[in-house]
C-alpha positions, -999 to +999 in steps of 0.1 A: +236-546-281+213-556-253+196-588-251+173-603-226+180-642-204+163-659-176+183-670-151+179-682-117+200-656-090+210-672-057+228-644-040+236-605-041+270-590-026+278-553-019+314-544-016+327-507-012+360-494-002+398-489-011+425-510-015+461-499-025+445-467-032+420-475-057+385-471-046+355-494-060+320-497-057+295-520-069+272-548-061+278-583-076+250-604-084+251-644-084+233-669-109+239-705-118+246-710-151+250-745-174+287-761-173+296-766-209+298-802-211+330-801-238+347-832-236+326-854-216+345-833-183+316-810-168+281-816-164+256-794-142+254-761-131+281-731-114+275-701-104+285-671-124+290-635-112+278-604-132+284-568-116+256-549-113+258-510-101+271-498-072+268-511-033+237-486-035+217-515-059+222-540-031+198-518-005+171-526-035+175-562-035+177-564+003+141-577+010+152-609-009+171-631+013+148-654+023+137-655-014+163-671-025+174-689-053+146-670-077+145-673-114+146-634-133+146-618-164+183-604-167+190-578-190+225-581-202+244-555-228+275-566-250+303-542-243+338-538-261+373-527-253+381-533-292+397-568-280+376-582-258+338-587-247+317-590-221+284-596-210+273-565-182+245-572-167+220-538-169+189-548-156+169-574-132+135-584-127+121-613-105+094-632-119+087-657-094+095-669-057+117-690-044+131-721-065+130-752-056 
């Protein structure tokens, strides 16, 4: 199931590499998102990270550092292990400049 959200990104991280063997890949994409509020103990805004492709993605999102924070259509798809699921996000499109 895909499903479409805007959301404000403030930064983008590559990472590539092994460690104890295992290699991994993949560029990590950072957004606020709204606290929950439950209980009268949060209010605001955190940032949330969503992986998105490999280190490679990064190189396309480059250009943007002095764009940021920049509010974007995200394109997120609802995966399942059977137990549990998750939000990945698939897809990213900047709609505007900088925020704020």
């Amino acid at each position: 199931m895909k499903m479409q959200s805007e959301i404000v990104v403030t930064g983008f991280k590559a990472s590539k590499g092994t460690y104890e063997g295992v290699d991994y890949d993949s560029t990590k994409v950072y957004a606020l998102v709204d606290m929950d509020g439950k209980g009268g103990n949060s209010i605001g805004q955190s940032t949330a990270t969503f992986v998105f492709g490999t280190s490679e993605t990064f190189q396309g999102y480059k250009h943007l550092a002095q764009s940021l924070p920049a509010r974007a259509i995200a394109e997120f798809e609802m995966v399942t292990n059977g137990v549990d699921v998750k939000q990945v996000l698939v897809g990213l499109k900047f709609v505007d400049k900088k925020v704020g």
